[in-house]
NUFI-343257 format. One record per atom (N, C-alpha, C, CB): residue in one letter; atom name; x, y, z. Coordinates in Angstrom, 3 decimals, padded with zeros to 6 digits. Each point is the difference from the previous one (the first is absolute). Glycine has a CB too. Example, Ala and Ser with C-alpha at 12.3 -4.5 7.8 and 13.67 -1.06 7.14 Angstrom:
+------+------+----------+----------+----------+
! lovo ! roro !        u !        v !        w !
+------+------+----------+----------+----------+
!    A !    N !  013.190 ! -005.690 !  007.800 !
!    A !   CA ! -000.890 !  001.190 !  000.000 !
!    A !    C !  000.900 !  001.200 !  000.000 !
!    A !   CB ! -001.892 ! -001.173 !  001.246 !
!    S !    N !  001.542 !  002.223 ! -001.966 !
!    S !   CA !  000.820 !  001.190 !  000.060 !
!    S !    C ! -000.770 !  001.090 !  000.730 !
!    S !   CB !  001.184 ! -000.628 ! -002.145 !
+------+------+----------+----------+----------+
// end
This chain:
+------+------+----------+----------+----------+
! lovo ! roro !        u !        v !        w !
+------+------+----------+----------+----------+
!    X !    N ! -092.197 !  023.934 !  013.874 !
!    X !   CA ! -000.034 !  001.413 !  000.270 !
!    X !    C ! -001.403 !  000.391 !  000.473 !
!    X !   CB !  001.814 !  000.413 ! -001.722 !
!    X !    N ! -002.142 !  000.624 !  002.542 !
!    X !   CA ! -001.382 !  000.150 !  001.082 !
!    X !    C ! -000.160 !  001.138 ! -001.299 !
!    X !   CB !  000.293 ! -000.522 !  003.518 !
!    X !    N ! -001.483 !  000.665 ! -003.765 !
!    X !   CA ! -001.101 !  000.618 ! -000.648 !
!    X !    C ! -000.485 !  000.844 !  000.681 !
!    X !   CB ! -000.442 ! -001.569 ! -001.051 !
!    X !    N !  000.310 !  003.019 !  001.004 !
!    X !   CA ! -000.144 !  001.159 !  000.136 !
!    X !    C ! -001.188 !  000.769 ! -000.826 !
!    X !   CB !  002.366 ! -000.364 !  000.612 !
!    X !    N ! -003.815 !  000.636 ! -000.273 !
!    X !   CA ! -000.332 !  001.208 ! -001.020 !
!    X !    C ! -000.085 !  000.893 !  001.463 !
!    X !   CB ! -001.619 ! -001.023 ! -002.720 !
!    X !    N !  002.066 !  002.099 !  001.684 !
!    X !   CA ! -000.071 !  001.386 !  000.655 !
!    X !    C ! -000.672 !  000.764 ! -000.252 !
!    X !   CB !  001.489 ! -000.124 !  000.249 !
!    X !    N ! -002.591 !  000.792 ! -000.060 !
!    X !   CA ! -001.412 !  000.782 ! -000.399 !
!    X !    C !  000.856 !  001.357 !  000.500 !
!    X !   CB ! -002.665 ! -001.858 !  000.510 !
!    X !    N !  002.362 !  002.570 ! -001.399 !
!    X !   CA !  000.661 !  001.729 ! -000.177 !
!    X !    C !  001.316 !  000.007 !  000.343 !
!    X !   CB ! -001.999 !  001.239 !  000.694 !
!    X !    N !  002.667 ! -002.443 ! -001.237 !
!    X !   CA !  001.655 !  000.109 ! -000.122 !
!    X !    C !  000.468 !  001.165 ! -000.751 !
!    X !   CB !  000.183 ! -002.425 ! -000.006 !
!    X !    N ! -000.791 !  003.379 ! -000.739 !
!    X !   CA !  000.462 !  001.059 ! -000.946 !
!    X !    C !  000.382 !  001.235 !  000.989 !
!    X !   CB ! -001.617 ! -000.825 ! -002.157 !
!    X !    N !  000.727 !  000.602 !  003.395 !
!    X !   CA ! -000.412 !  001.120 !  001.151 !
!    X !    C !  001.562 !  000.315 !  000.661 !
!    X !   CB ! -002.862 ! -001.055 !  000.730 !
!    X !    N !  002.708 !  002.061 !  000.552 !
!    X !   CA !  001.463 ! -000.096 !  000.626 !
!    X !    C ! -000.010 ! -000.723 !  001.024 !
!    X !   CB !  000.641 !  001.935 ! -000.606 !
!    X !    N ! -001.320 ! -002.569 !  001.121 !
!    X !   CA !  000.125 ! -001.514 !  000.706 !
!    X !    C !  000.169 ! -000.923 ! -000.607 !
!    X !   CB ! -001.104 !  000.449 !  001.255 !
!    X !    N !  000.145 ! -000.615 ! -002.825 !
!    X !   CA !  000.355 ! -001.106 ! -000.377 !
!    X !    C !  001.438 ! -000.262 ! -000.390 !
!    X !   CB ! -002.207 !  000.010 ! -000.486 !
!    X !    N !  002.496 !  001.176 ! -000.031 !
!    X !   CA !  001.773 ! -000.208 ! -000.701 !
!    X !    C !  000.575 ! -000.436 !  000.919 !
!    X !   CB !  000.410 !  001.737 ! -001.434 !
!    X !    N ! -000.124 ! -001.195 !  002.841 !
!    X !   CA !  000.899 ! -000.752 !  001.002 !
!    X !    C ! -000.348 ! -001.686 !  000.705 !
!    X !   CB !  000.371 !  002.743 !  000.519 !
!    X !    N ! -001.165 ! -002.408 ! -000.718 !
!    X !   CA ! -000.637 ! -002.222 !  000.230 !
!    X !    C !  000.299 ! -000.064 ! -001.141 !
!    X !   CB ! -002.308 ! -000.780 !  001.477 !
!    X !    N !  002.790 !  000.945 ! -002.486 !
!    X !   CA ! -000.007 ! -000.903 ! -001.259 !
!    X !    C !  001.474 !  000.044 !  000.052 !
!    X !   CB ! -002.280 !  000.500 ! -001.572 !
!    X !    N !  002.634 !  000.692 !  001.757 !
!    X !   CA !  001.636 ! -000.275 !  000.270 !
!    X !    C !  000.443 ! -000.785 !  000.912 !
!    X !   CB !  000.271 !  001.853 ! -000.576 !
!    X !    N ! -000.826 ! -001.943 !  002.121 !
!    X !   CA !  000.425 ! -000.810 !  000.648 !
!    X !    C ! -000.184 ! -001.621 ! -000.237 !
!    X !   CB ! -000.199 !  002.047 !  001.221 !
!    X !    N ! -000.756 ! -001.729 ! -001.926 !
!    X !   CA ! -000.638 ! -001.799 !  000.118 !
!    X !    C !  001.078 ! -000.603 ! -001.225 !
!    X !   CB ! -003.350 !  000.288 !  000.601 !
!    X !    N !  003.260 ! -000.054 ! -001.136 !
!    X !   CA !  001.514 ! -000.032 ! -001.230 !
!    X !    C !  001.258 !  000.028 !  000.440 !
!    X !   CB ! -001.091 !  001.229 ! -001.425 !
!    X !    N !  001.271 ! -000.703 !  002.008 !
!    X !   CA !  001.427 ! -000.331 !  000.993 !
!    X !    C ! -000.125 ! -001.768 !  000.651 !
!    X !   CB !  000.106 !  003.149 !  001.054 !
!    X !    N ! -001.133 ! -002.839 ! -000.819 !
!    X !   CA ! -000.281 ! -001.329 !  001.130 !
!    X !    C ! -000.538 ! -001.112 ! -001.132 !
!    X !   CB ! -000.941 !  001.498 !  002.621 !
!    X !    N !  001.146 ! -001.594 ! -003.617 !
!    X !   CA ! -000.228 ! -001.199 ! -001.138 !
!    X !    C ! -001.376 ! -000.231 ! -000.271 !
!    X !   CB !  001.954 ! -001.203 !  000.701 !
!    X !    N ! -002.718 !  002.458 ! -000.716 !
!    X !   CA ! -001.452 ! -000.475 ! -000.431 !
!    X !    C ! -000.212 !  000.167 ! -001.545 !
!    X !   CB ! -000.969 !  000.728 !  002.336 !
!    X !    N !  000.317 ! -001.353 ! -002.839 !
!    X !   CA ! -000.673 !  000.205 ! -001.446 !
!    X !    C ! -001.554 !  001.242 !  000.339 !
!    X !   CB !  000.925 ! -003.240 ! -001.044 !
!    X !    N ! -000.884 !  004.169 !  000.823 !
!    X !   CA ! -001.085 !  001.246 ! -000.058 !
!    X !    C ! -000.381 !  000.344 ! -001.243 !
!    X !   CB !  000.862 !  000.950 !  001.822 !
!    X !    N ! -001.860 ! -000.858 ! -001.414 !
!    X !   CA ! -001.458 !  000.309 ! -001.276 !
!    X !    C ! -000.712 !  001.592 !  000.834 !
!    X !   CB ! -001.064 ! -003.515 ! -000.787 !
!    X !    N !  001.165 !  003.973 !  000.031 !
!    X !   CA ! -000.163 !  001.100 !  000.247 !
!    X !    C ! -001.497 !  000.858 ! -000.515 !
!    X !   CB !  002.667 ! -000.433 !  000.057 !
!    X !    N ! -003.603 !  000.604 !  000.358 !
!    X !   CA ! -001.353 !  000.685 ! -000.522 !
!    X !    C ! -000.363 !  001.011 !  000.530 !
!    X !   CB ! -000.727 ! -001.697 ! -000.461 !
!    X !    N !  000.827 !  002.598 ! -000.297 !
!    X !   CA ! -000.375 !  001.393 !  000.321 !
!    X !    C ! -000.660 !  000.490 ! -001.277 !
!    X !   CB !  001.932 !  000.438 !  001.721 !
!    X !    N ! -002.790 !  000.861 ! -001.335 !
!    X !   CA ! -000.810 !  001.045 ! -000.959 !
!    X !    C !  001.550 !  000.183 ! -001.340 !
!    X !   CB ! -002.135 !  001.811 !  002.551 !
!    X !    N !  003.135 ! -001.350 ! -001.812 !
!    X !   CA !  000.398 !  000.526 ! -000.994 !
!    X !    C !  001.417 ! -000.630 ! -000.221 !
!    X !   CB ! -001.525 !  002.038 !  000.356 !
!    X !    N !  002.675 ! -001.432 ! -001.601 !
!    X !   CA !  001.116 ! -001.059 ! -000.351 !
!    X !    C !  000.479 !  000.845 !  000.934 !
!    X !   CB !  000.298 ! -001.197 ! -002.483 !
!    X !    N !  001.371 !  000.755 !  003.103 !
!    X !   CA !  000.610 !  000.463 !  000.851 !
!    X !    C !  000.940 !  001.355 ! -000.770 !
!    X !   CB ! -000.221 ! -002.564 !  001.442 !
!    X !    N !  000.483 !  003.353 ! -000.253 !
!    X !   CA !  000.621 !  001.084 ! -000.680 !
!    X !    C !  001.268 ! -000.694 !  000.122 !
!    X !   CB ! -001.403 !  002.231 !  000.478 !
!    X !    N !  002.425 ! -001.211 ! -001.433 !
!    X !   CA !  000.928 ! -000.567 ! -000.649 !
!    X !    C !  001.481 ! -000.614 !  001.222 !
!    X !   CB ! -001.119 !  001.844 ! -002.409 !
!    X !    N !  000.921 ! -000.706 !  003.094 !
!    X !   CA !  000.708 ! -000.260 !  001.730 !
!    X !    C ! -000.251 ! -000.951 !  000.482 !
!    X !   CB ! -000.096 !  001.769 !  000.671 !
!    X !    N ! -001.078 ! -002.110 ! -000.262 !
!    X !   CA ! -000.824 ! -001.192 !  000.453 !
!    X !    C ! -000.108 ! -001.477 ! -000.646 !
!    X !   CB ! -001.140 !  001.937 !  000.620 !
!    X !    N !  001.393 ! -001.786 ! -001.497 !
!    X !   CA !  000.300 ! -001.216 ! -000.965 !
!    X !    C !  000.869 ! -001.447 !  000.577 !
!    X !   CB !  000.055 !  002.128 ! -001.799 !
!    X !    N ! -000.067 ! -003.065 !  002.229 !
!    X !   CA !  000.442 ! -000.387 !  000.557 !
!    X !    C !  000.451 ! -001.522 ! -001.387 !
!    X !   CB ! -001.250 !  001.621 !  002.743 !
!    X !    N !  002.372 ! -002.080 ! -003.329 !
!    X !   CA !  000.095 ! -000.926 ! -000.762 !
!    X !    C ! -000.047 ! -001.575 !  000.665 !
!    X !   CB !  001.185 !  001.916 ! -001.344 !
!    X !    N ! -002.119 ! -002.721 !  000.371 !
!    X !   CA ! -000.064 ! -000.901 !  000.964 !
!    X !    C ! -001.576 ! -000.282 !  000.438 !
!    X !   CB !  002.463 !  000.792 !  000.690 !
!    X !    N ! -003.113 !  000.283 ! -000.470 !
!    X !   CA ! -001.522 ! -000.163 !  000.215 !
!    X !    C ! -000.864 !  000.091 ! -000.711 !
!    X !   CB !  000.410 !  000.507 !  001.381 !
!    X !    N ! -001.585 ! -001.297 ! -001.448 !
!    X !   CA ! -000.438 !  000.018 ! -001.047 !
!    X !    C ! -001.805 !  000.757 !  000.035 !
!    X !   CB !  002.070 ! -002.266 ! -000.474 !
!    X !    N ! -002.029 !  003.262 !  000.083 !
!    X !   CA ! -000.761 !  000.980 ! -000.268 !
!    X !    C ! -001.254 !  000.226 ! -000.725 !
!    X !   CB !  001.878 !  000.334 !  000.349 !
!    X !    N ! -003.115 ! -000.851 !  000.671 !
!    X !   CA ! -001.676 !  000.313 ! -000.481 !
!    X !    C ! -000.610 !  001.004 !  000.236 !
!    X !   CB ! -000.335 ! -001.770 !  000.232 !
!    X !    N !  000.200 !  001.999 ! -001.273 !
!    X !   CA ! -001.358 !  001.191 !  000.073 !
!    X !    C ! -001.262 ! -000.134 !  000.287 !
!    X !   CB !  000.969 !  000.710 ! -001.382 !
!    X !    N ! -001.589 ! -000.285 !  002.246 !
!    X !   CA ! -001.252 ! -000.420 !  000.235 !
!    X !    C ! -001.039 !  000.924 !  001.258 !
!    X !   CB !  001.324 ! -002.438 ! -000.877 !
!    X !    N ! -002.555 !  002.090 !  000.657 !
!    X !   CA ! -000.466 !  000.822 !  000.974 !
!    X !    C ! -000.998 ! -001.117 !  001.145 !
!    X !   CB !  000.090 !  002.445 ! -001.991 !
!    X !    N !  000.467 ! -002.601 !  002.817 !
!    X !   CA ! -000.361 ! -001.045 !  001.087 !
!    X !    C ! -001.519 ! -000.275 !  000.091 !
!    X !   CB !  002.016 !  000.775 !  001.344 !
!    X !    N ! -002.502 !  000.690 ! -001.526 !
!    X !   CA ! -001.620 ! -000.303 !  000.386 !
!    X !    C ! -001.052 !  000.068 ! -001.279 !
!    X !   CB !  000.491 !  001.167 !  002.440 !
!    X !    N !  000.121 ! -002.006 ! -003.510 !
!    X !   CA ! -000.811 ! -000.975 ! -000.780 !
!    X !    C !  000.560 ! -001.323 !  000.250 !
!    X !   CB ! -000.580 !  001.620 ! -001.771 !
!    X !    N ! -000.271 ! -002.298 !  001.750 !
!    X !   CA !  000.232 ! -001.607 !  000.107 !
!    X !    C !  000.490 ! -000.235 ! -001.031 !
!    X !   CB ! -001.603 ! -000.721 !  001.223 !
!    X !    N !  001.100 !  001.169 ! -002.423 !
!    X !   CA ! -000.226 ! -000.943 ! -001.303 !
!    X !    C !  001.255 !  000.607 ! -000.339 !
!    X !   CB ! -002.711 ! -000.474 ! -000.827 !
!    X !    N !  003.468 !  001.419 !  000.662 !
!    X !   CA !  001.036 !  000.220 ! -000.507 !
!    X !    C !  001.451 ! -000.594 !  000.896 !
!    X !   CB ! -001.587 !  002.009 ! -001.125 !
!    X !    N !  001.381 ! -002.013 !  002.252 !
!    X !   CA !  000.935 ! -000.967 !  001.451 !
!    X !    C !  000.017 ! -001.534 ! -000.923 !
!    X !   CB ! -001.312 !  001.297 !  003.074 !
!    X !    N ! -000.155 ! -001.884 ! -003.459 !
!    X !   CA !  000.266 ! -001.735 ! -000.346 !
!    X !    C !  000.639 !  000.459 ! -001.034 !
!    X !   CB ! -001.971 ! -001.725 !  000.681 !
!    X !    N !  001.999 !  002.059 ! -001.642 !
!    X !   CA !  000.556 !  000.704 ! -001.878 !
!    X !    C !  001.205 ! -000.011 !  000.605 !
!    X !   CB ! -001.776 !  001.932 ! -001.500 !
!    X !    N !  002.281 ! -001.152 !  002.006 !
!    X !   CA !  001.753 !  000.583 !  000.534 !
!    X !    C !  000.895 ! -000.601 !  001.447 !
!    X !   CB ! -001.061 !  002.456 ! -001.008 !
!    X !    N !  000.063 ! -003.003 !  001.927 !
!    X !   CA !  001.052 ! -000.698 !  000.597 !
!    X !    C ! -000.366 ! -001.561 !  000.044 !
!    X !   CB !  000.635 !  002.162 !  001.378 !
!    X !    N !  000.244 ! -003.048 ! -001.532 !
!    X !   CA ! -000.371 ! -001.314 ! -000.061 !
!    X !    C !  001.128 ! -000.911 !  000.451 !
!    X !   CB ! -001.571 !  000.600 ! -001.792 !
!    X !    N !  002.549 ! -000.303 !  002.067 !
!    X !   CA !  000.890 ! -000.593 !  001.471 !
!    X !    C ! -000.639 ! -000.328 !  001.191 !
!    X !   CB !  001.619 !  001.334 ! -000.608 !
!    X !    N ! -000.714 ! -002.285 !  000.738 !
!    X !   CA ! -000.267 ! -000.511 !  001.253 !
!    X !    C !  001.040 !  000.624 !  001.728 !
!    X !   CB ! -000.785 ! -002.280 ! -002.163 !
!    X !    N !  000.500 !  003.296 !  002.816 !
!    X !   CA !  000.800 !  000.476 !  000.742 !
!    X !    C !  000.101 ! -000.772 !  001.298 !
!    X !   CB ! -000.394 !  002.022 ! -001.190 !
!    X !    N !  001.477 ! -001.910 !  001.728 !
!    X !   CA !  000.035 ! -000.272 !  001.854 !
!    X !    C !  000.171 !  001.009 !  000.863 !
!    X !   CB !  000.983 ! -001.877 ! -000.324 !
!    X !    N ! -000.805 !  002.771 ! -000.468 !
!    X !   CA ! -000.298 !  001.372 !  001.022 !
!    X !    C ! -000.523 !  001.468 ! -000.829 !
!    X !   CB !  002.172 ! -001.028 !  001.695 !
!    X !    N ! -003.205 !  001.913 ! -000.826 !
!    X !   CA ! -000.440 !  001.164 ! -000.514 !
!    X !    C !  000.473 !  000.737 !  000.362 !
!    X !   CB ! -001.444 ! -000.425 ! -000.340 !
!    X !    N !  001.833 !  001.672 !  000.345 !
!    X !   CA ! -000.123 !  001.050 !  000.919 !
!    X !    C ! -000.922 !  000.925 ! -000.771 !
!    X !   CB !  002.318 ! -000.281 !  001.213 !
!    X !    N ! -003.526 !  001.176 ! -001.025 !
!    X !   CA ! -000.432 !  000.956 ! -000.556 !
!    X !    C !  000.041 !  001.329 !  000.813 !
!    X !   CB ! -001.193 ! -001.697 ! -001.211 !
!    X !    N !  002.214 !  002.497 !  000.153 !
!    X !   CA !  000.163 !  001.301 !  000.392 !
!    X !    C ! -000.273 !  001.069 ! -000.767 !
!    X !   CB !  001.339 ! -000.919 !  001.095 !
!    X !    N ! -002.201 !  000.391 ! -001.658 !
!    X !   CA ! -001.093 !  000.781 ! -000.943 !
!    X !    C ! -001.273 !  000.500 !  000.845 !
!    X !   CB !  000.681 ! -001.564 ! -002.098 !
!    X !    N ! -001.268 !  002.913 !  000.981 !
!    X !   CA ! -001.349 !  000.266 !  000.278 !
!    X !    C !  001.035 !  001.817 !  000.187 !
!    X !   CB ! -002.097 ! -002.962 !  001.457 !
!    X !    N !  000.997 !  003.578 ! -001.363 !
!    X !   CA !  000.201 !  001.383 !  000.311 !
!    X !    C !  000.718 !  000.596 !  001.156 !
!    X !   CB ! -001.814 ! -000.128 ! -001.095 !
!    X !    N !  002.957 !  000.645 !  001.401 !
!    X !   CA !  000.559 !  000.376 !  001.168 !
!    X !    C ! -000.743 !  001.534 !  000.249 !
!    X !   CB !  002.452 ! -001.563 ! -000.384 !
!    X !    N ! -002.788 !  002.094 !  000.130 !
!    X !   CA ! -000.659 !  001.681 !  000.455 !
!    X !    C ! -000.955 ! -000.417 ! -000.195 !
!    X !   CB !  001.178 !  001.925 ! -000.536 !
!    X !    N ! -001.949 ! -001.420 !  001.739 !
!    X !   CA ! -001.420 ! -000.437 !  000.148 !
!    X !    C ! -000.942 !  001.992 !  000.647 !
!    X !   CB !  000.981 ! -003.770 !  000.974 !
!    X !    N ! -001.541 !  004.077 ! -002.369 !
!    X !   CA ! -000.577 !  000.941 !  000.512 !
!    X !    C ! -001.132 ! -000.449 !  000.987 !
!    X !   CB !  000.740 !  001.233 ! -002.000 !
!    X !    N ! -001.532 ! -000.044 !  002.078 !
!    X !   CA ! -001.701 ! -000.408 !  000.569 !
!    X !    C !  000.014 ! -000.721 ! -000.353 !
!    X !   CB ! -001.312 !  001.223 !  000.148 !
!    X !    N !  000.910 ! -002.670 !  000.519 !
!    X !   CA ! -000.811 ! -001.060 ! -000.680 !
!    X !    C ! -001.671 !  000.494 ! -000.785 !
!    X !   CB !  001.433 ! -001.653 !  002.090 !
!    X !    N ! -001.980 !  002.315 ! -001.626 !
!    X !   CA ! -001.007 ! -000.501 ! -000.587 !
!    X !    C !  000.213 !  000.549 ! -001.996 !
!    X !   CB ! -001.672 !  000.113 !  003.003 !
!    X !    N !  002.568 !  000.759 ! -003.381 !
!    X !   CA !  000.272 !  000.176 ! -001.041 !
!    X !    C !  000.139 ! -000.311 ! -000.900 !
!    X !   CB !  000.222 !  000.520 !  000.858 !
!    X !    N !  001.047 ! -001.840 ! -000.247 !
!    X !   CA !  000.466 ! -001.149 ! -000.856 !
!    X !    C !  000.218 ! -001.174 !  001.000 !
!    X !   CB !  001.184 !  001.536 ! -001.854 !
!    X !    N ! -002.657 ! -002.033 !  001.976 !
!    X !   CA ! -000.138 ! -001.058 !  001.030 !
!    X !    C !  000.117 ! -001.088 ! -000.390 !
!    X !   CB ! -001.150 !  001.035 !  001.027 !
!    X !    N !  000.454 ! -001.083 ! -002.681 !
!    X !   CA ! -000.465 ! -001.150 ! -000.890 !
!    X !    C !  001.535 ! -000.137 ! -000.367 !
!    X !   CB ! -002.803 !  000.453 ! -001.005 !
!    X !    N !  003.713 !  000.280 !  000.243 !
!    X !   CA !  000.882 ! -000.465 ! -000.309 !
!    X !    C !  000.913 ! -000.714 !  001.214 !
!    X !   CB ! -000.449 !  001.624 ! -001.926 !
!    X !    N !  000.810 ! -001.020 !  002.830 !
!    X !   CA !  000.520 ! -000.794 !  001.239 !
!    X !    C ! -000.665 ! -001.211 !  000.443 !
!    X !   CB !  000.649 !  002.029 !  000.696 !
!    X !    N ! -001.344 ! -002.266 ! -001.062 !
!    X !   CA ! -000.821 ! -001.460 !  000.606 !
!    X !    C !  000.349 ! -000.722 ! -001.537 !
!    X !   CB ! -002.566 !  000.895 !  002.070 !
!    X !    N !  002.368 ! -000.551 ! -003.071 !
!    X !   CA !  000.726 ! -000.589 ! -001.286 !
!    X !    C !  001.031 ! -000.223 !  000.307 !
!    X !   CB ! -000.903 !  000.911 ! -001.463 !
!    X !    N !  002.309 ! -000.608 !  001.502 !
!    X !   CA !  001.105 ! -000.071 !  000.072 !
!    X !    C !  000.711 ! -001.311 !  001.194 !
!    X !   CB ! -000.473 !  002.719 ! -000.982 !
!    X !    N ! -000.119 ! -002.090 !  002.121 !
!    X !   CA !  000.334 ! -000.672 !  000.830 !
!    X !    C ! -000.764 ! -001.532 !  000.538 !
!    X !   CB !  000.836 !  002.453 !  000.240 !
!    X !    N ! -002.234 ! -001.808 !  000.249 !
!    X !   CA ! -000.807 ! -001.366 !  000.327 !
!    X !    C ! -000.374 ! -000.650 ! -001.329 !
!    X !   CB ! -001.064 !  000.921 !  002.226 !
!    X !    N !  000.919 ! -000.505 ! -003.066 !
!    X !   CA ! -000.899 ! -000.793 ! -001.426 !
!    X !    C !  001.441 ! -000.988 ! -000.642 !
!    X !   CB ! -002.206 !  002.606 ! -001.004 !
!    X !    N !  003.097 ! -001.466 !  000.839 !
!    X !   CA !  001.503 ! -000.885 ! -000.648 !
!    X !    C !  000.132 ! -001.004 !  001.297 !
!    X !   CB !  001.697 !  002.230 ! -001.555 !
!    X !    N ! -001.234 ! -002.647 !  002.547 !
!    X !   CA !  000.212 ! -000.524 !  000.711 !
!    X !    C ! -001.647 ! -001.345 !  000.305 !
!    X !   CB !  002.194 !  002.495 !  000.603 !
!    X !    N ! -003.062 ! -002.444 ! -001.133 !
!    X !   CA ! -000.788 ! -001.031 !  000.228 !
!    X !    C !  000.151 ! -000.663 ! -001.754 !
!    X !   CB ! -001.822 !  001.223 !  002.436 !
!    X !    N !  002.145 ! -000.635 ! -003.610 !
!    X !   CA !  000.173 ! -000.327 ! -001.117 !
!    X !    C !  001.537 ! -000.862 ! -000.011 !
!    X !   CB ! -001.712 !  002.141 ! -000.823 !
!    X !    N !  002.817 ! -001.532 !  001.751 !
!    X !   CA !  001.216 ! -000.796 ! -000.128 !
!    X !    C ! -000.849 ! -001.493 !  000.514 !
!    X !   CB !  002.349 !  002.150 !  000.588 !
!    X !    N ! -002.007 ! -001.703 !  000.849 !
!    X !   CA ! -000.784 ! -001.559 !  000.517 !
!    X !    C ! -000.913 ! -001.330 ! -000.841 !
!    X !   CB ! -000.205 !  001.824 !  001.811 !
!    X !    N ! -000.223 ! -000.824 ! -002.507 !
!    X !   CA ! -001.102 ! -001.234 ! -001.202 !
!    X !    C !  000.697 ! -000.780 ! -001.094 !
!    X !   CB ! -001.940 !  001.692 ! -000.001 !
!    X !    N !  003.218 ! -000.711 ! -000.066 !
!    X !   CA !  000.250 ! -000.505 ! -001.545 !
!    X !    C !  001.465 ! -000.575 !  000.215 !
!    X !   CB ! -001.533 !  001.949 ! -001.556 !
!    X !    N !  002.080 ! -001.966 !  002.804 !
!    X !   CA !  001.237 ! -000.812 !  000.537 !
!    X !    C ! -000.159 ! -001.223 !  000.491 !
!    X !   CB !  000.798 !  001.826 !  000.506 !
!    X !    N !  000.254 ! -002.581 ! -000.529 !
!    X !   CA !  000.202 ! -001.420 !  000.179 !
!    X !    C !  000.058 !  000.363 !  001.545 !
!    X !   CB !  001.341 ! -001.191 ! -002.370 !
!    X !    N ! -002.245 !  000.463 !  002.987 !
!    X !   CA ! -000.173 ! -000.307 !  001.605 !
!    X !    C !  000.684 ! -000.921 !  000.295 !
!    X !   CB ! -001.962 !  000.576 !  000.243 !
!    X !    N !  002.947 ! -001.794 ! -001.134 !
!    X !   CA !  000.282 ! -001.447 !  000.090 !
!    X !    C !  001.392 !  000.397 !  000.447 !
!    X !   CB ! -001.586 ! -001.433 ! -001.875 !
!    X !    N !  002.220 !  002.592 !  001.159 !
!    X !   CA !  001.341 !  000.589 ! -000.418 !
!    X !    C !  000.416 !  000.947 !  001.048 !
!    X !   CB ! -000.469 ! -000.205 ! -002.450 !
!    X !    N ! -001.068 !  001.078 !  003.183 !
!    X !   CA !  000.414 !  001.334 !  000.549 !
!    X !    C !  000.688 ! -000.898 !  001.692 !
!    X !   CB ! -002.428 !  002.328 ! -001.544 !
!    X !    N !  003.712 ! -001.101 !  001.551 !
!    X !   CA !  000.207 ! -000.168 !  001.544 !
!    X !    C ! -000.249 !  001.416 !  000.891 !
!    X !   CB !  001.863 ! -001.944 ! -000.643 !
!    X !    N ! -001.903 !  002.847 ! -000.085 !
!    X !   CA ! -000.175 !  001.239 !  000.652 !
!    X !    C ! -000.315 !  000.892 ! -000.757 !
!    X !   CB !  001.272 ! -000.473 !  001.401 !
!    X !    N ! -002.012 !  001.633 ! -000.747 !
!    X !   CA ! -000.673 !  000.964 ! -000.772 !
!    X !    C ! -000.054 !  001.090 !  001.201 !
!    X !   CB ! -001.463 ! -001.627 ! -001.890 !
!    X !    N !  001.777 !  003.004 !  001.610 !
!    X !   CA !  001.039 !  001.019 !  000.227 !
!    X !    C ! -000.975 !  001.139 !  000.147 !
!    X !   CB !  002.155 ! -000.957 ! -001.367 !
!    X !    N ! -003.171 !  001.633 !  001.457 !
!    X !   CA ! -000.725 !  001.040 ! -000.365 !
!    X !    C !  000.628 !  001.264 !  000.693 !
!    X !   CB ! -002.067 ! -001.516 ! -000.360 !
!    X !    N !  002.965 !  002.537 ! -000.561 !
!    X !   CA !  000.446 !  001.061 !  000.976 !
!    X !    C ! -000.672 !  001.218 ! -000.791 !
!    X !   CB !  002.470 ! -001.098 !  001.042 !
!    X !    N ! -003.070 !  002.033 !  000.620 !
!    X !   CA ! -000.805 !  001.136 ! -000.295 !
!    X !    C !  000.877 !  001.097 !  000.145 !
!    X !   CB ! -002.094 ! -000.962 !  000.705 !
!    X !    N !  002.435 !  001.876 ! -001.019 !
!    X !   CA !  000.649 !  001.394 !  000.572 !
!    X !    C ! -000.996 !  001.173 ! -000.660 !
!    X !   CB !  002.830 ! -000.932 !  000.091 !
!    X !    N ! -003.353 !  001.735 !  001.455 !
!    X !   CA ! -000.996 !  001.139 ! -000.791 !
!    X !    C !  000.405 !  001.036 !  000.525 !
!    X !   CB ! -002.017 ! -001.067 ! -000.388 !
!    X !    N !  001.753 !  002.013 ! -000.982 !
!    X !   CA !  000.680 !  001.231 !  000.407 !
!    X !    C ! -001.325 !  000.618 ! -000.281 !
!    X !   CB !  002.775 ! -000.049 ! -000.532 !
!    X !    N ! -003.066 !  001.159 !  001.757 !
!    X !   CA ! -000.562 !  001.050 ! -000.205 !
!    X !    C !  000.059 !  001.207 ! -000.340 !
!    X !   CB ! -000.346 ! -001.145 !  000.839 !
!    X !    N !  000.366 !  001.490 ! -002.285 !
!    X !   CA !  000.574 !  001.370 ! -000.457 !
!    X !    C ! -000.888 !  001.541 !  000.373 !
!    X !   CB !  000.986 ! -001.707 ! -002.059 !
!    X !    N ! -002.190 !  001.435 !  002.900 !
!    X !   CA ! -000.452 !  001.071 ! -000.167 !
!    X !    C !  000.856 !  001.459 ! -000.085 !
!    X !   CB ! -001.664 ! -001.534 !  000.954 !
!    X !    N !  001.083 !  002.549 ! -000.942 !
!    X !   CA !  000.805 !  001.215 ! -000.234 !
!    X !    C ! -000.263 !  000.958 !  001.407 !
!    X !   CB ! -000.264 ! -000.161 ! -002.937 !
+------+------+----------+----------+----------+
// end
């Protein structure tokens, strides 16, 4: 069975890649900030909590070996950057150089990075 983590599988992208990829016989690991809401819940996947942009808590909580990523995590509304610049560069670039470190390179066949930004100004 192909090995799946899904970074912000809890999200509303992640739920539908996790649904689809489950249809299609994947085993998914799922890591997101938060547990899935109760709709979203998908049985079958198996569900980390975590916050991408510490390292030290990524080696602690994920320790599989995957063949595929997708990360669809990190913040979708993106005010002013300069506001919350630090956290957006946390989320996205910092989690994403911390996955890379602490995954099996021997194992990986693909890795997925999807952005969608919304600009909410008013």
């Amino acid at each position: 069975m192909k090995k799946l983590l899904l970074v912000g599988g809890t999200g509303f992208l992640g739920f539908h890649i996790a649904r689809e990829a489950k249809k299609r016989g994947y085993k998914i690991t799922s890591l997101s900030l938060k547990k899935p809401k109760k709709k979203r819940f998908i049985k079958g996947v198996k569900y980390i909590r975590a916050d991408i942009s510490s390292l030290k808590i990524l080696k602690a909580k994920v320790n599989s070996n995957f063949e595929y990523i997708i990360n669809a995590g990190g913040y979708g509304i993106h005010p002013k950057f300069g506001k919350s610049g630090d956290e957006l560069i946390k989320s996205h670039y910092s989690g994403l150089i911390n996955l890379i470190e602490i995954l099996s390179k021997k194992k990986l066949k693909d890795l997925f990075k999807l952005e969608v930004l919304l600009n909410m100004e008013k």
